[in-house]
C-alpha positions, 0 to 999 in steps of 0.5 A: 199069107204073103200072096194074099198081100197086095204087092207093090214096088218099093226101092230104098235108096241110101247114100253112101256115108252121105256126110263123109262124102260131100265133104271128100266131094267139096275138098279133093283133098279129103278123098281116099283119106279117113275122115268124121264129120263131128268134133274131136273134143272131149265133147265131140261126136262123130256124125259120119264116118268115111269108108276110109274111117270105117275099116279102123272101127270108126262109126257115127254116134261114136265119141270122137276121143275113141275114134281118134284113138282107134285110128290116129291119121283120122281127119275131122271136119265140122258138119255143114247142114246148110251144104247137106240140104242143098245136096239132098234137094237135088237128090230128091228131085231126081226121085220126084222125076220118077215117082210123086209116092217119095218117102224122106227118112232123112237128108240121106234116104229115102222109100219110092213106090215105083209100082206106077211111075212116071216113065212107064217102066215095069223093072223096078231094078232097071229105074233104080239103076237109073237113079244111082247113075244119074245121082252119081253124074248129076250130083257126084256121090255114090248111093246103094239101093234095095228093092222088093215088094215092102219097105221092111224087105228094101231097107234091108236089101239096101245095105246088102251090097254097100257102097255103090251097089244096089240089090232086088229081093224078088217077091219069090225070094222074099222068104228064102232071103229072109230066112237066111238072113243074119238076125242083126240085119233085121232092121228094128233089131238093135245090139241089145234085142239081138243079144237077147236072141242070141241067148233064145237061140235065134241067129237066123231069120230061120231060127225066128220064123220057128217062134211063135207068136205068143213066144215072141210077145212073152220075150219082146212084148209088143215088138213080138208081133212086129217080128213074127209078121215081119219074117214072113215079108208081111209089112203093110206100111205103104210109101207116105209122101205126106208123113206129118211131123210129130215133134220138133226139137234142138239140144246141146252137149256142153264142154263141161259138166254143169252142176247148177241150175243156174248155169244151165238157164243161158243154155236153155234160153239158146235152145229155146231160141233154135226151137222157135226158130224150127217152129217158125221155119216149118210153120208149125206150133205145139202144145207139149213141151219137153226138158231132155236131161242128160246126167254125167253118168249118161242116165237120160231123163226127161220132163214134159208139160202140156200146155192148153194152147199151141206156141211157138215163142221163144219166150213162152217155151223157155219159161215152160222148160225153166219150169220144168227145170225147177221142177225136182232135184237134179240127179247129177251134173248134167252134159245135155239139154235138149228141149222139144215141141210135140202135140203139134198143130200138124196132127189135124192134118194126119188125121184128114189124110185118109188111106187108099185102098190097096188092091191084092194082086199075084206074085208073079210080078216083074221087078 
């Protein structure tokens, strides 16, 4: 039952096409204009897409050959990371001003457990606004925000009234909210796994709150269970400030097919290089390495070796994944490689990271 659940305040705040965004910030020009942050070659992949470039179609992950193609006065602008960190540093410590339970899900968002903060305000909404203002005057970008009792329910909520724009889902709402809701809203629920509900008949929140338990586990597996419980406003993850990085990993798409073994060994040792680099940076080591393959016909395989001790040199990491390279035949000409690290010396720390214990209280509770 969702009243037995401790209830907590969870916002989800998200920039508005974050990338897209500082660039039209940092160059007047760009603004009001349809621009992607990527390439425009044969090779190159949108990473973001301004709301200008959106309403042509143009998305990131999209190739950007088919996002010229769908709108020809689209602008391109090479990502610069380095300018992205510095930004989402400034963001951040905006939320550190309210909360210390801050959960980075990337550069560009982020949960905060308000239920206790720093300045004694019992609206979630109202801090929320608040964030949005000062992250608009302060910094000079828009961000949208969700908020309601669990992270699942905010995520959701925080694409409801994007860009600049935010919504609370109070806990009295929360099963109404979900049942209405559109099933590709559901955040965990991809285009394949919503087709696929689409031909059970689920379209609606509704439609899977109708399924039971053992129904979903049979089509989804062990996804099954997540959505049952999920419909319901049952999510119990709590906001972790101390997630614990599990792997760490570069990769490079080529211009051209490679076709040979040898002509991909520059590559890797590039590769090997930034991994080290990462590794170094953030203070860690792994015990696992891992060749990602990207075939021509964009058939994905990977190989991985775990080794008896942690690493992070360059030179033992290359020879660790030429290993692998050698390790069978190639299927095809290959357009990626990515090497990662994972088994990393982080999880001992995960381990001492012991949960709190978590306190049920009513549902009538101000937001």
């Amino acid at each position: 039952m969702l009243s037995d659940l401790p209830i907590r305040k969870i916002i989800h705040v998200d920039m508005d096409a974050f990338y897209a965004s500082v660039e039209q910030m940092d160059n007047p020009d760009l603004k009001g204009k349809p621009i992607a942050v990527g390439g425009s070659s044969k090779r190159g992949v949108v990473s973001a897409a301004s709301y200008e470039a959106r309403t042509f179609g143009v998305r990131s992950a999209m190739s950007g050959v088919k996002a010229r193609r769908l709108c020809e006065d689209l602008i391109f602008v090479k990502p610069r990371f380095d300018r992205y960190q510095e930004i989402s540093k400034k963001i951040r410590k905006i939320f550190y001003d309210y909360t210390d339970k801050v959960e980075p899900l990337s550069l560009d968002e982020a949960y905060l457990d308000v239920t206790k903060n720093k300045k004694g305000n019992p609206s979630a909404t109202l801090i929320a606004k608040e964030i949005r203002e000062r992250i608009f005057k302060e910094v000079g970008l828009t961000a949208s925000a969700g908020i309601s009792i669990n992270k699942f329910i905010a995520k959701v909520a925080s694409d409801y009234n994007k860009p600049n724009g935010q919504k609370t889902v109070n806990p009295e709402d929360v099963l109404p909210f979900l049942e209405a809701l559109d099933i590709r809203k559901f955040y965990g629920v991809g285009k394949v796994t919503a087709e696929k509900m689409y031909q059970l008949g689920i379209f609606t929140g509704k439609d899977l709150k109708n399924k039971s338990v053992e129904y979903l586990d049979n089509h989804f597996g062990k996804s099954g269970r997540y959505y049952y419980h999920v419909v319901r406003g049952i999510h119990t993850s709590e906001v972790s400030p101390n997630r614990i990085r599990k792997s760490l990993a570069a990769e490079r798409t080529f211009r051209e097919n490679l076709s040979s073994e040898i002509f991909m060994l520059e590559k890797l040792e590039h590769i090997a290089k930034e991994v080290s680099k990462r590794l170094t940076k953030s203070k860690v080591a792994g015990k696992t390495v891992t060749l990602k393959i990207k075939y021509s016909d964009f058939t994905l395989q990977t190989r991985s070796k775990t080794l008896p001790y942690f690493i992070s040199d360059k030179s033992i990491i290359l020879e660790t994944a030429k290993d692998l390279l050698y390790q069978e035949k190639l299927q095809n000409s290959v357009r990626l490689l990515g090497i990662s690290l994972s088994n990393l010396n982080t999880e001992k720390k995960a381990k001492q990271i012991k949960p709190k214990k978590e306190v049920s209280v009513q549902l009538r509770f101000a937001f």
